[in-house]
Every structure is written in structure tokens, then in C-alpha cells.
C-alpha beads as a LAMMPS data file, in Angstrom:
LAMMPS data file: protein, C-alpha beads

138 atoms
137 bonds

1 atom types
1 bond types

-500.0 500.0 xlo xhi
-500.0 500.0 ylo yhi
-500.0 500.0 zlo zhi

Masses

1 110.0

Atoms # bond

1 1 1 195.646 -309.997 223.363
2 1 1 194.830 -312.955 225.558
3 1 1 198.416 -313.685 226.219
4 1 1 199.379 -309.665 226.931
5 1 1 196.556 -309.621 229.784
6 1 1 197.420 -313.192 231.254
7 1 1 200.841 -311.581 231.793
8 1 1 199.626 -308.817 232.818
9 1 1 197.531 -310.483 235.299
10 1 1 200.398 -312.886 236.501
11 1 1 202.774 -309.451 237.310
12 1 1 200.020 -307.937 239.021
13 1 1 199.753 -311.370 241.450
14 1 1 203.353 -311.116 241.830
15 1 1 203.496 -308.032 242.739
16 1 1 200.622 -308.371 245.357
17 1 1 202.684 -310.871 247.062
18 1 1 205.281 -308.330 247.886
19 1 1 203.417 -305.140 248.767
20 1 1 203.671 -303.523 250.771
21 1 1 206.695 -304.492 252.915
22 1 1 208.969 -306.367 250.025
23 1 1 209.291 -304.366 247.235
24 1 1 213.235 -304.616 246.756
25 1 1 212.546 -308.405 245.468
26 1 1 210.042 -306.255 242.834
27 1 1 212.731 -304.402 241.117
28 1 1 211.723 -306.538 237.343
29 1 1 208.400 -306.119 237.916
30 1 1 208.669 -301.923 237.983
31 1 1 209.607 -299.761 235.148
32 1 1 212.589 -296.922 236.389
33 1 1 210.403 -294.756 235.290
34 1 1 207.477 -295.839 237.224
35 1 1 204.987 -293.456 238.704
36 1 1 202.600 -293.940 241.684
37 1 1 199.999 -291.143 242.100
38 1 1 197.554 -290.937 245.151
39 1 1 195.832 -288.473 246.293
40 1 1 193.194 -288.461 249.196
41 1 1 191.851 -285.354 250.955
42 1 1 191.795 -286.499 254.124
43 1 1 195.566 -287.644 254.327
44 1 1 197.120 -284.465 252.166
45 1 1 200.323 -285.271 253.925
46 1 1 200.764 -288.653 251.562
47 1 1 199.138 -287.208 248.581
48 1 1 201.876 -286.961 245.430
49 1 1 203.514 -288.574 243.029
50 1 1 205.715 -291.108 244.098
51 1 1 209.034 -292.169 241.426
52 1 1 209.899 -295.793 240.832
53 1 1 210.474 -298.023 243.274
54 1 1 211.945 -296.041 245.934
55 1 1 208.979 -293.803 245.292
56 1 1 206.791 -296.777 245.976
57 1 1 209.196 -297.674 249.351
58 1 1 208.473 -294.122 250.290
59 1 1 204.601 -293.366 249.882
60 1 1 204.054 -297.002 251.887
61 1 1 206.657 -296.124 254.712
62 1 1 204.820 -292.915 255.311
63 1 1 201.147 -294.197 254.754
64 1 1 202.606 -297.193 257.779
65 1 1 203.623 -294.261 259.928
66 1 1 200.085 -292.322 259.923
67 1 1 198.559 -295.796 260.359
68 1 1 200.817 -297.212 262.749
69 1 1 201.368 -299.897 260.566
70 1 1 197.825 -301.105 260.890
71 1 1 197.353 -300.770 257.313
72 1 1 195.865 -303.751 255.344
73 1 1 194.522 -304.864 252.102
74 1 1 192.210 -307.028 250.997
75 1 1 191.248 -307.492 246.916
76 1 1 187.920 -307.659 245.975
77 1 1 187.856 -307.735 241.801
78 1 1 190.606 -307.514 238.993
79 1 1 189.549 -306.071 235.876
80 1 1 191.894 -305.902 232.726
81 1 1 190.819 -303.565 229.766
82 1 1 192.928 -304.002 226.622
83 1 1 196.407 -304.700 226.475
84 1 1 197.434 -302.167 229.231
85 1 1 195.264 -301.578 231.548
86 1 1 194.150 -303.426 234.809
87 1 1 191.503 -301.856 237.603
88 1 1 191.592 -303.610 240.666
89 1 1 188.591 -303.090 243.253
90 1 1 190.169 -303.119 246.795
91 1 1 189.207 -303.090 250.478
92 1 1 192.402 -301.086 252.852
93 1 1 191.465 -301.080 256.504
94 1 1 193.386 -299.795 258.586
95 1 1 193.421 -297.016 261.716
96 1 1 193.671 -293.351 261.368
97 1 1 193.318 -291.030 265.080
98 1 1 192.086 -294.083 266.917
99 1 1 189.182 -294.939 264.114
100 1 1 189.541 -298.321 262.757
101 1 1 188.023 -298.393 259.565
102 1 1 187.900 -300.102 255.932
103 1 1 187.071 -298.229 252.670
104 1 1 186.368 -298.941 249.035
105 1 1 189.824 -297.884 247.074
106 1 1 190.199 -298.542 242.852
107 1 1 193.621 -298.963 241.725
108 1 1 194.349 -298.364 237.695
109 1 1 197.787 -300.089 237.143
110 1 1 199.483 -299.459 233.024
111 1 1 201.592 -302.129 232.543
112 1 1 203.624 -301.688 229.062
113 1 1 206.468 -303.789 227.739
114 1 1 206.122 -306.421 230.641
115 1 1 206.521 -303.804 233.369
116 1 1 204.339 -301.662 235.612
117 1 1 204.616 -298.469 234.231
118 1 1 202.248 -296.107 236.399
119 1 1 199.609 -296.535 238.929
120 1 1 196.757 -294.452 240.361
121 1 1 195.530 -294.827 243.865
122 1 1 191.531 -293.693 244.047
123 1 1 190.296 -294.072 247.645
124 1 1 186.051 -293.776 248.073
125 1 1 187.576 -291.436 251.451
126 1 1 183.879 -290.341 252.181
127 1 1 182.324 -293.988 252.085
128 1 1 184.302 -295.434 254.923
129 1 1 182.718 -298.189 257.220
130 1 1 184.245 -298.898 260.975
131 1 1 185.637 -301.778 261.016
132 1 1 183.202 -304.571 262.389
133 1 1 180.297 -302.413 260.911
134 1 1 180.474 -303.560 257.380
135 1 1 177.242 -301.718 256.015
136 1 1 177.667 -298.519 258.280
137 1 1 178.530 -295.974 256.514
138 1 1 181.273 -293.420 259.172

Bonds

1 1 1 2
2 1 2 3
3 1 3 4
4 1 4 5
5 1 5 6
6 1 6 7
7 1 7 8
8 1 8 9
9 1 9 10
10 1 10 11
11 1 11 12
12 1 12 13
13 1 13 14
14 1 14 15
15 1 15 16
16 1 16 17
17 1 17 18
18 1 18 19
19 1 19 20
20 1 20 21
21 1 21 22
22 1 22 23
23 1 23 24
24 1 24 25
25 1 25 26
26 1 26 27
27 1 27 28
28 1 28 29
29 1 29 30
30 1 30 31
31 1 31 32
32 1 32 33
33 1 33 34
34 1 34 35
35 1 35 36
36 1 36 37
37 1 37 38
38 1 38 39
39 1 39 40
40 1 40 41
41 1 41 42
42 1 42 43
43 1 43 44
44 1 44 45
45 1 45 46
46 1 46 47
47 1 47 48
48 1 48 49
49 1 49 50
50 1 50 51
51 1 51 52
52 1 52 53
53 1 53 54
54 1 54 55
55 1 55 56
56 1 56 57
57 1 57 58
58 1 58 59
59 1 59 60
60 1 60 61
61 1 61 62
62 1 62 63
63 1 63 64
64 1 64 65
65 1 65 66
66 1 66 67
67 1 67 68
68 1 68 69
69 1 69 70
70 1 70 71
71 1 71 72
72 1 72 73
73 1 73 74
74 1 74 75
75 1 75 76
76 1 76 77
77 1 77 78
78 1 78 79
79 1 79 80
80 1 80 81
81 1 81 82
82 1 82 83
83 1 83 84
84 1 84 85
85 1 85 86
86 1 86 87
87 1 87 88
88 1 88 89
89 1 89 90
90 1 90 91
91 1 91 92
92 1 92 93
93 1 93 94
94 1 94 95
95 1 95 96
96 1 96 97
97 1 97 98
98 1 98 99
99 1 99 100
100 1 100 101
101 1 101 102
102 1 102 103
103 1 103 104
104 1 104 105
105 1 105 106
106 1 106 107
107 1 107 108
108 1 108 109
109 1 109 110
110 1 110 111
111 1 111 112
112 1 112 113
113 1 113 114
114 1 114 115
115 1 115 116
116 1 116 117
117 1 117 118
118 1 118 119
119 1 119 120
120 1 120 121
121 1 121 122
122 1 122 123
123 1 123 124
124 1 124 125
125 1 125 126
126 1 126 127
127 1 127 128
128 1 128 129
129 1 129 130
130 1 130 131
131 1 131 132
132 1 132 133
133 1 133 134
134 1 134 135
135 1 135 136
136 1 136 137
137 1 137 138
């Protein structure tokens, strides 16, 4: 098992290094069939399922353009559970309507057969703290 999550692990770093602007060079990393699902209330015009890698391409293009590219990420804990599983804790920040802002988002990537099979996208949307205000809650 120690090996499977190592790997696991090592993909995930990988693929951190590419997101969100490079992800042609992360074509063996992603399954074909890979699926990213997000959903967030208060940007229902990026909520879906997103397919493969041109999926991927997509939901990040579109979450640039309703942040004016201000969107950023910063990772705060890695988790793996099992063989398959990894839950990272994140910090995004970006600006939404002239708010700057960061949030608390989890991430739950499946990674099977040395891809990255599926992902879900969790953002804490009514925790958010203006940027510079770390402890204020918006």
C-alpha cells in the first residue's frame, strides 16, 4: 500500500506543477475518462461536470474569465486514504465583483491504475475571508 500512495502522492505533485495554465504537458497523468465535478452556489455558471482533460482546460478557462485571471492557489494539507483516495485541504484566493477574497476549498482526487481518474471540487463558499483579513469571516 505504501508504494500505491507514494505514487499517488508523486502524480498529485506533478500535477500541481501544471495547474492550472499547463495541462496539455498532463495528458499521462489524466485518465480519458477523467471527470472533474464542482459545484459552488455562488458561481452556478462554472458548476458541472467537466470530461477529461479538455474538460479540465475548460472549467479553469472559464473560472479565469469570472476571476479575471486573479485566481490562485495555495495547499494547505494532503491526505491519502487507502490505495485511491487523496483529500487535499486548499486555500484559492482570488477576486469575484471587485471582492478580493480567499476561502477554504477540499479537493477528493481517485487516482486508479496510475492515473487521475475523477476529482471533486468542495469550496467552504460561505466561510470566505477578504484577502488581508485572514480571521474575518465576509
Amino acid at each position: 500500500m505504501k508504494t500505491t500512495v507514494q505514487a499517488n502522492l508523486l502524480l498529485l505533485e506533478r500535477l500541481e506543477k501544471l495547474l492550472p495554465y499547463d495541462l496539455d504537458s498532463a495528458q499521462d497523468l489524466v485518465a480519458d475518462t477523467f471527470v472533474w465535478h464542482y459545484f459552488n452556489p455562488a458561481l452556478p455558471e462554472i458548476a458541472g461536470d467537466y470530461q477529461g482533460i479538455k474538460g479540465l482546460q475548460a472549467f479553469f478557462a472559464k473560472l479565469a474569465t469570472v476571476t479575471d485571471s486573479t485566481f490562485n492557489v495555495k495547499t494547505q494539507q494532503v491526505i491519502p486514504v487507502g490505495e485511491e483516495l487523496v483529500v487535499i485541504h486548499a486555500n484559492p484566493s482570488m477576486t469575484l465583483a471587485g471582492e478580493s477574497f480567499e476561502l477554504d476549498a477540499v479537493v477528493v482526487w481517485r487516482i486508479v491504475g496510475d492515473r487521475i481518474t475523477e476529482a471533486w471540487d468542495i469550496p467552504s463558499v460561505y466561510a470566505a475571508r477578504p484577502m488581508g483579513h485572514p480571521n474575518q469571516a465576509a
